[in-house]
N, C-alpha and C positions, 0 to 999 in steps of 0.2 A: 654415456651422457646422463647428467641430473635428469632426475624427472620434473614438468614443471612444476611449482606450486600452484595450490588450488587458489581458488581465487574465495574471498572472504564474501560473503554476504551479510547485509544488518536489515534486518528489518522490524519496525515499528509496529505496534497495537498487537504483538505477538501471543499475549495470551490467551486468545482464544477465534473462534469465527474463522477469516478468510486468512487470519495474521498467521493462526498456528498451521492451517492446512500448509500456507505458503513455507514458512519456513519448513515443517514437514519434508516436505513434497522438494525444496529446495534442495537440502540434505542427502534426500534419496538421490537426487541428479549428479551430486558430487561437492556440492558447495560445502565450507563448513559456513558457520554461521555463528551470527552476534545475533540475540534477542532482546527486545528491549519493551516495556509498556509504564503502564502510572504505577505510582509504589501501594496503589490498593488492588492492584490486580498482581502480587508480586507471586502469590499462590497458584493460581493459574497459571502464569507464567512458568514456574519453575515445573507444574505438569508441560509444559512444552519441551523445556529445555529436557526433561527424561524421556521425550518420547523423539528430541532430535536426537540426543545419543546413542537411543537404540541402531539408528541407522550407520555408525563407525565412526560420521565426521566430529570434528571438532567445533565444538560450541560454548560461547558465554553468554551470560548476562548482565543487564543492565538498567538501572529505573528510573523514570522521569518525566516529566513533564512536556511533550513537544511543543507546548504554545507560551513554555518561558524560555527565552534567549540563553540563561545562564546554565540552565537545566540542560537546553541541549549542546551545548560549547561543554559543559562537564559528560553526558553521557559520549560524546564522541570521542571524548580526550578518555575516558573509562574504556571504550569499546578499542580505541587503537592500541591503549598500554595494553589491555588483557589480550588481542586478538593479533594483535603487529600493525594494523591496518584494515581500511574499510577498501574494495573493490568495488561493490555491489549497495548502491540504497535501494530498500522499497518502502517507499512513504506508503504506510497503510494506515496508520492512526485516523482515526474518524469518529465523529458523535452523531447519531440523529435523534432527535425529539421531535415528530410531528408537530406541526401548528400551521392554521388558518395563516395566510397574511397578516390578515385584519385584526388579530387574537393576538401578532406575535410581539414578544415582547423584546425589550431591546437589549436586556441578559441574556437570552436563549441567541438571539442575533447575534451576540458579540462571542459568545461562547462558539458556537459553530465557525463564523472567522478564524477564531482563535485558535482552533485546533485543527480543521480541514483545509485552512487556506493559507495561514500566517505560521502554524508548524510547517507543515510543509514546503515553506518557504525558509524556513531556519535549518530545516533538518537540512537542507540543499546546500546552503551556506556553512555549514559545518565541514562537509564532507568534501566540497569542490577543491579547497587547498592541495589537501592531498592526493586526489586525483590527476589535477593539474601537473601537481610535480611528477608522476606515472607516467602523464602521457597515457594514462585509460582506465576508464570509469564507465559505470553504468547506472543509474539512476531510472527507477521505477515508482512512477506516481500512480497509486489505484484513485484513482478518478468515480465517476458513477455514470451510469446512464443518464440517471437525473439531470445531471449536468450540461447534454447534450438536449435534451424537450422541456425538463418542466414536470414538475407532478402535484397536484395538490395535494394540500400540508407538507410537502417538501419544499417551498420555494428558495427558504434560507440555504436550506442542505443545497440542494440546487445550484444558487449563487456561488454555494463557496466550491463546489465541487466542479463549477463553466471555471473559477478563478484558477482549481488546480491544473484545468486542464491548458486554460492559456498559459501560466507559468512554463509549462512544461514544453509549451509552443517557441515562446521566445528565449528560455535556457538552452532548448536543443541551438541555436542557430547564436548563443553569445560564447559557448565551449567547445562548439562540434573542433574546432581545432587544437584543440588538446586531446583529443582522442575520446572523447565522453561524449556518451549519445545517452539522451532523455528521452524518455518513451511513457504513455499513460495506459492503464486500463480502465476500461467501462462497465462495469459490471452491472448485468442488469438484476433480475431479481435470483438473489440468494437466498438460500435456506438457513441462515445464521440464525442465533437464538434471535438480533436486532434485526433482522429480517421476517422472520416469522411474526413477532410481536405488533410490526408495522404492515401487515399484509391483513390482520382481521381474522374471519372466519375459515372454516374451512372451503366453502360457499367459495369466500375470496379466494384462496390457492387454488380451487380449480377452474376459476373464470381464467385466471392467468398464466394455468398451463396451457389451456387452450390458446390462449394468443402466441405464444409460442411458436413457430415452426416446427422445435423439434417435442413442442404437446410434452413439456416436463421445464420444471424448473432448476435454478442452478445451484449444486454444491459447493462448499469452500472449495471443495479440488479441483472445480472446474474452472477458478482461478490458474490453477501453478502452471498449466504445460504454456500460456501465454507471458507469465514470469520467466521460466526457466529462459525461455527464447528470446527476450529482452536482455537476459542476462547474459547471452551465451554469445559467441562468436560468431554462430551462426546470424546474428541482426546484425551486426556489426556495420549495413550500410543503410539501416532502420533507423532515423531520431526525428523526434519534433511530430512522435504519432499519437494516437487514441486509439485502441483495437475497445470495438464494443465485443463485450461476453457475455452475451442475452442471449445466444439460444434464439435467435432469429426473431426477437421481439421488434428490433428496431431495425433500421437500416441506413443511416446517415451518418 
């Protein structure tokens, strides 16, 4: 009997942060994988793409824009010719720039829609065609804690980040019968370089390990094993969720 095929993964904002661990860590699970980010991170990126290699599976890349329509109708039509097909989205692509409410401005506002809330609504629409015709799909929105409380100078991130997460509420229950389940993650506080940079002092990193539970904060890797199982067959009766990955910071 044939062995089956692996099943494809794409995921977004992949050059670096929680994007590279994931595909990473993706890789090592079995997946091959499509990589994709903006064409000024293309550097980075391609350090990805050699460090999913190392792992045997089979990987491409791809550059673009996820908050223009056309950019991602082209990077999906690029990632199915080079790859055969998309199985697997993780919407990870995300911006955050601190700001006040009161301070914020309405380019910094539109920019954060535009790429955590309105990509991730494009990237979805891309990829749904083809899944539908499958009969099975997996679709992984990284979401934020934020999303779920609120954080000051996050409030925009925040908005667009509650938007990802309803998105992924009422997609799971408009596809669940085509075999596609849509699932989010929450990730509380990571040690990304954009994480560190919005964290402050070192003062700040250890008031926040302490809040904590587990008295330490989160790495990209402590993204993937909630990935991988989104992706896998194992959820297969999971959609329309939020798993928070804070490390016991939150509980709702």
């Amino acid at each position: 009997m044939a062995a089956p095929e692996k099943r494809i993964a794409m995921v977004t904002g992949a050059a670096r942060g929680i994007g590279r661990a994931l595909s990473v860590g993706m890789a090592e699970a079995g997946f091959d994988l499509i990589v994709c980010d903006i064409p000024s991170q293309k550097e980075p990126l391609q350090e990805t793409v050699d460090l999913v290699k190392k792992t045997g599976v089979k990987v491409v890349s791809v550059v673009g824009d996820v908050s223009n329509k056309d950019d991602v109708q082209r990077m999906a039509s690029d990632a199915e010719s080079k790859a055969g097909r998309i199985d697997i989205l993780v919407n990870n692509a995300g911006i955050l720039a601190p700001s006040t409410l009161q301070e914020l401005s309405e380019d910094v506002w539109d920019a954060h829609m535009a790429v955590n809330a309105k990509g991730t609504l494009l990237m979805m629409q891309a990829v749904l065609p083809g899944m539908q015709e499958r009969k099975w799909g997996r679709i992984i929105n990284i979401a934020s804690l934020a999303g779920r409380q609120g954080i000051p100078t996050q409030g925009h991130y925040a908005a667009s980040k509650s938007a990802v997460i309803t998105l992924t509420r009422v997609l799971a229950q408009e596809v669940g019968d085509h075999g596609i389940t849509v699932n989010a993650i929450c990730p509380g506080i990571i040690l990304t370089e954009m994480g560190r940079k919005n964290l402050g002092t070192e003062d700040d990193v250890r008031y926040w390990e302490k809040a904590t539970s587990l008295k330490r904060l989160g790495r990209p890797e402590d993204v993937v094993g909630p990935a991988v199982f989104f992706a896998s067959d194992q959820s297969a009766f999971v959609t329309g969720q939020s798993l928070n990955v804070c490390g016991g910071l939150y509980f709702h």
